[in-house]
C-alpha positions as CSV (number, residue, x, y, z in Angstrom):
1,X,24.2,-66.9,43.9
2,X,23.6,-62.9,45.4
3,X,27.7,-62.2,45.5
4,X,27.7,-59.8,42.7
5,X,25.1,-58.1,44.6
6,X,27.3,-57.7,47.8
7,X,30.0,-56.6,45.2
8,X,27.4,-53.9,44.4
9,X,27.0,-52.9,48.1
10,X,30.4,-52.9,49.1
11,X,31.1,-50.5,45.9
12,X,28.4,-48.1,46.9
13,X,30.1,-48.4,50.6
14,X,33.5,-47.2,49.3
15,X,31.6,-44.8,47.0
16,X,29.8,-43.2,50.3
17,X,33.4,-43.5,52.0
18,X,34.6,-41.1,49.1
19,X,32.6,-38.7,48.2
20,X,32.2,-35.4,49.7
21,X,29.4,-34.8,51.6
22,X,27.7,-31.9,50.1
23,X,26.8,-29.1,52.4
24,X,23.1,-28.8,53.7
25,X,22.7,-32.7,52.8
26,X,19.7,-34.2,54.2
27,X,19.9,-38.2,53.2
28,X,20.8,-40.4,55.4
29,X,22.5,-43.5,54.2
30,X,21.1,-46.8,54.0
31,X,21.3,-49.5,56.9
32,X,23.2,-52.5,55.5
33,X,23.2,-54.9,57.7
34,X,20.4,-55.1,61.3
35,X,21.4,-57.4,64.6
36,X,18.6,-58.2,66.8
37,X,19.6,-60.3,69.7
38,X,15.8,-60.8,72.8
39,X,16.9,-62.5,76.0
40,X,13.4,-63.0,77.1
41,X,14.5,-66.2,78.6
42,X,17.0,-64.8,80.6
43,X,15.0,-62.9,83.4
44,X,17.7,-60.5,84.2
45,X,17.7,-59.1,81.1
46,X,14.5,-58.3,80.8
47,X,12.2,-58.4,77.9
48,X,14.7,-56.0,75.7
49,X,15.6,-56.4,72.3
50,X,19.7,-55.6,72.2
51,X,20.3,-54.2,68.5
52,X,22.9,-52.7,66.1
53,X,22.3,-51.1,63.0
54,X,25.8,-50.9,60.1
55,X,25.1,-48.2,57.8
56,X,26.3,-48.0,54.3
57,X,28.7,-44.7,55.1
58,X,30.7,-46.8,58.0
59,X,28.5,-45.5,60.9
60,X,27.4,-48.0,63.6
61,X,24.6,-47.4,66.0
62,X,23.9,-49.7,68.7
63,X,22.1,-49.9,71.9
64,X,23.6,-51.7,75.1
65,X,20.7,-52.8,77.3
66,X,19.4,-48.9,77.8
67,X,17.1,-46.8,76.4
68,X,19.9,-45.0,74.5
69,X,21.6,-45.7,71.3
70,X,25.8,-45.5,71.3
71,X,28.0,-45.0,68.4
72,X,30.6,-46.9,66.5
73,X,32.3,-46.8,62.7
74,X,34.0,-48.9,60.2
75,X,36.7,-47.6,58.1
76,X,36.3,-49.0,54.3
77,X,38.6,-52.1,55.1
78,X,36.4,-53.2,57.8
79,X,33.0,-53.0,55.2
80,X,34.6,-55.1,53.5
81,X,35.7,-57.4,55.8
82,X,32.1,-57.5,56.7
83,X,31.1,-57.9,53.3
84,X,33.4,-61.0,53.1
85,X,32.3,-62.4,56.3
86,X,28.6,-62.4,55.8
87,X,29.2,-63.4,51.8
88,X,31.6,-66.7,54.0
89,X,28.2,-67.1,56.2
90,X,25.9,-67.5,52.8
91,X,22.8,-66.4,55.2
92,X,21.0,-67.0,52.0
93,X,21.0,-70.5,52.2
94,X,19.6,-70.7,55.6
95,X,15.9,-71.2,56.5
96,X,14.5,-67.7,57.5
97,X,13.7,-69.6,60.9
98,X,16.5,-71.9,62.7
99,X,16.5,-73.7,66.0
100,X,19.3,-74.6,68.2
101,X,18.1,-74.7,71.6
102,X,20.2,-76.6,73.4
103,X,18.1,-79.5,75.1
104,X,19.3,-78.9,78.6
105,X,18.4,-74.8,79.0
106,X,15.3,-73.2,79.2
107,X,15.5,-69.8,77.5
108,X,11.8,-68.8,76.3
109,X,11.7,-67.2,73.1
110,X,15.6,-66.0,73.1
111,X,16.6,-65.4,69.6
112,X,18.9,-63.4,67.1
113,X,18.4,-62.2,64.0
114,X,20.4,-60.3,61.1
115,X,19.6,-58.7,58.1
116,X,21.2,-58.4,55.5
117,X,19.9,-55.6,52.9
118,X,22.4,-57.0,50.3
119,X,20.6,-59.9,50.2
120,X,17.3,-58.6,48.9
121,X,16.1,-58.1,52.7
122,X,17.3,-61.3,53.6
123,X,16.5,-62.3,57.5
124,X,17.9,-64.8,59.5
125,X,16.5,-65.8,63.1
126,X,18.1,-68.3,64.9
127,X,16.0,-69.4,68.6
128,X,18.2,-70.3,71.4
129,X,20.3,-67.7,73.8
130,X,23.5,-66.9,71.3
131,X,25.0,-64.5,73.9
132,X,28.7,-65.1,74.5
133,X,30.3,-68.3,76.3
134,X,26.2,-70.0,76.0
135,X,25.6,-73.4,75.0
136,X,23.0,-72.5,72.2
137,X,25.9,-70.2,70.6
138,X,28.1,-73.6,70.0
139,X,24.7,-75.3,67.9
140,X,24.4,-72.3,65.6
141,X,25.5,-71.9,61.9
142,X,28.6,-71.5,62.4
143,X,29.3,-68.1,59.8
144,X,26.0,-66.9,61.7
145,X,28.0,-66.8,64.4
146,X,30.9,-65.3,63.2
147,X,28.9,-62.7,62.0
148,X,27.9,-62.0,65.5
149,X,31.4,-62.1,66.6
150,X,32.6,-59.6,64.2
151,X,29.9,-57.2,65.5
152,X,30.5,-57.8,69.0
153,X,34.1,-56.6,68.2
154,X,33.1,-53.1,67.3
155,X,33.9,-50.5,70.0
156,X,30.4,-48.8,70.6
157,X,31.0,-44.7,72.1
158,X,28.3,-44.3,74.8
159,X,25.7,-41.1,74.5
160,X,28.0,-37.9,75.3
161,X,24.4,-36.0,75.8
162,X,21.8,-38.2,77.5
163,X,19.0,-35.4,77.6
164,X,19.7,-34.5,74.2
165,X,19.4,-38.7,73.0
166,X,16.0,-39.1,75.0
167,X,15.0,-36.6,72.7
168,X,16.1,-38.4,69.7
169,X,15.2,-42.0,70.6
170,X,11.8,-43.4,69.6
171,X,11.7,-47.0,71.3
172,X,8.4,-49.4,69.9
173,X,6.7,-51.2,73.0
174,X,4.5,-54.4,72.3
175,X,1.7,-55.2,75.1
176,X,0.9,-58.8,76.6
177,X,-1.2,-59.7,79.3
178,X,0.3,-60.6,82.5
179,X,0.8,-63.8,84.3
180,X,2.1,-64.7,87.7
181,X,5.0,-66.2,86.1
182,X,6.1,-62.8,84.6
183,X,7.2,-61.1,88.2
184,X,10.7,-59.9,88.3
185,X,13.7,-61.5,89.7
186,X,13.9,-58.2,91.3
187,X,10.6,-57.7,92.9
188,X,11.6,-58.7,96.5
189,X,14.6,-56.2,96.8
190,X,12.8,-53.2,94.9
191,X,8.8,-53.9,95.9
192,X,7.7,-53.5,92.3
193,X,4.3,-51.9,91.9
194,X,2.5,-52.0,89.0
195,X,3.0,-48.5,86.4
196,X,0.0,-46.8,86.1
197,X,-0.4,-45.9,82.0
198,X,2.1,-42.3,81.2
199,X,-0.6,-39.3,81.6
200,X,-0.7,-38.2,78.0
201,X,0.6,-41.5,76.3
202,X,-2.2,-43.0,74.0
203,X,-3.4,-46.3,74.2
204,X,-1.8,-49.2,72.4
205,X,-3.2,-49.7,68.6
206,X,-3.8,-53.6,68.4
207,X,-0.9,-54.4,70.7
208,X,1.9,-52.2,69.5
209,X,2.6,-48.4,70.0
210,X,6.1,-46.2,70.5
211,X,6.8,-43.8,73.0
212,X,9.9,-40.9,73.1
213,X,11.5,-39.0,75.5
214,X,11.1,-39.2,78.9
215,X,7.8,-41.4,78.9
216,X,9.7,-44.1,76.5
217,X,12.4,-44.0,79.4
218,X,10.2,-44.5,82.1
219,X,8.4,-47.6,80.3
220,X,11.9,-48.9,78.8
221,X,12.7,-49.3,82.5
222,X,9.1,-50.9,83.3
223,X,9.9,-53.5,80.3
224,X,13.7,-53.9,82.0
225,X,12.6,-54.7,85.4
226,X,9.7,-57.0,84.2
227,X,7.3,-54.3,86.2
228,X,3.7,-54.9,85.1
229,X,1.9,-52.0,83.6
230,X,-1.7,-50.9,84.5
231,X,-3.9,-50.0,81.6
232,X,-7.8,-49.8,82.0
233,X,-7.6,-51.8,85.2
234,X,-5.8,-54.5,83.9
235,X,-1.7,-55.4,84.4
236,X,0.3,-55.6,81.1
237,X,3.9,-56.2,80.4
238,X,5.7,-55.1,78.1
239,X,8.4,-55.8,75.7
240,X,10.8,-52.7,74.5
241,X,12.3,-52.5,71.3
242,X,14.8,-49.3,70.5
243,X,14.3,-48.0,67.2
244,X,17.1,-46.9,64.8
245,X,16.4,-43.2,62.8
246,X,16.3,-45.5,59.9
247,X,13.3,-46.7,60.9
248,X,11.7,-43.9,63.4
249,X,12.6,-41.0,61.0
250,X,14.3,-39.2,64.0
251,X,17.4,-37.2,63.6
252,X,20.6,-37.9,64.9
253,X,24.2,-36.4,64.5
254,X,25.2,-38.7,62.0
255,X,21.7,-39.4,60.0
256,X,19.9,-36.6,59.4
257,X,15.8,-36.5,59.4
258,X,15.0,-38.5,56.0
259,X,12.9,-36.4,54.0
260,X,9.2,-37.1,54.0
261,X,7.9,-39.3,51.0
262,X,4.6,-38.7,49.6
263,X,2.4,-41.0,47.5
């Protein structure tokens, strides 16, 4: 059983609720709990990751099918309603991979997954499209899913400052070759030619790299619109994933630039 650790957690939540934050402070807290939901099945969606990040002071940060990431809190009663929710769910006790496709749809590689950092890093993926109203949702754990629920019900502020957020946003790309089979739905009304490779972006390491500002925007959009990408003569898509400053470094106005560990 991990409940006394969550008991930890939610203490240290409360704790960061209370304290004063001392002046010139330049940790950020930690991210408690990460939502990742890919409709790569569901072609109008794109190949984009939709994610939402809880950190341990309350602060939400989420992103809503755009390159940008929006903002949302929780007071101390709704940590721990969280807390109690995901400690109901025992994510713990489920295998780190679960299908529930349901037998009648096919979605691709559409999953979700949540982590948990009260749970040692515990991840949970489960395959099948877990949007809301879908057949696959109904097969799922069922605390998984009322996990999900609970973060769907946190209002999310869009970006006040969307020059100032391109800035800030580092978004992680993955490269795959291209198939016929990978033209967009919307190719027909918006005559989709291929993106020639950003001027000034380098070239993929393995089949990874992350772009920012406006070049991350313009490929965020290639990824959306499921526009192939030319690099050394040969079409690419791509699938976009927007990265938290967690997990970029970047600052923010609610999580400072983490200072830089050595060794």
């Amino acid at each position: 059983m991990r409940v006394p650790v969550l008991s930890a957690l939610l203490l240290a939540a409360v704790v960061a609720f209370e304290t004063p934050k001392s002046a010139g402070a330049v940790g950020a807290p930690p991210a408690v709990l990460v939502f990742e939901r890919s409709d790569a099945g569901v072609r109008a969606e794109g190949r984009i990751a939709r994610r939402l990040a809880v950190y341990a002071d309350g602060s939400v940060l989420a992103t809503r099918g755009g390159p940008l990431l929006g903002t949302g809190h929780l007071d101390a009663a709704e940590m721990r309603a969280l807390t109690d929710i995901v400690t109901q769910a025992r994510l713990f006790e489920l295998p780190d991979v679960l299908e529930s496709h349901a037998s009648w749809c096919e979605l691709g590689d559409a999953s979700s997954s949540l982590r948990w950092s009260a749970l040692g890093g515990t991840e949970v993926r489960v395959l099948g499209d877990l949007r809301r109203g879908s057949a696959d949702r109904a097969l799922a754990p069922h605390g998984f899913v009322e996990v999900i629920e609970y973060l769907e019900s946190i209002p999310i502020e869009a970006p006040t400052t969307e020059a100032e957020d391109h800035e800030l946003v580092s978004i992680e790309f993955t490269v795959e070759p291209w198939s016929v089979s990978d033209a967009s739905p919307f190719d027909a009304l918006l005559e989709l030619e291929p993106l020639p490779w950003p001027s000034g972006q380098p070239p993929p390491h393995g089949n990874s790299f992350r772009a920012e500002g406006p070049t991350a925007s313009t490929l965020f959009e290639a990824a959306r619109l499921a526009r192939p990408v030319l690099w050394r003569g040969t079409a690419w898509r791509l699938r976009a994933k927007v990265l938290f400053p967690h997990e970029s470094g970047a600052p923010t106005a609610s999580h400072p630039p983490q200072p830089a560990r050595h060794g």
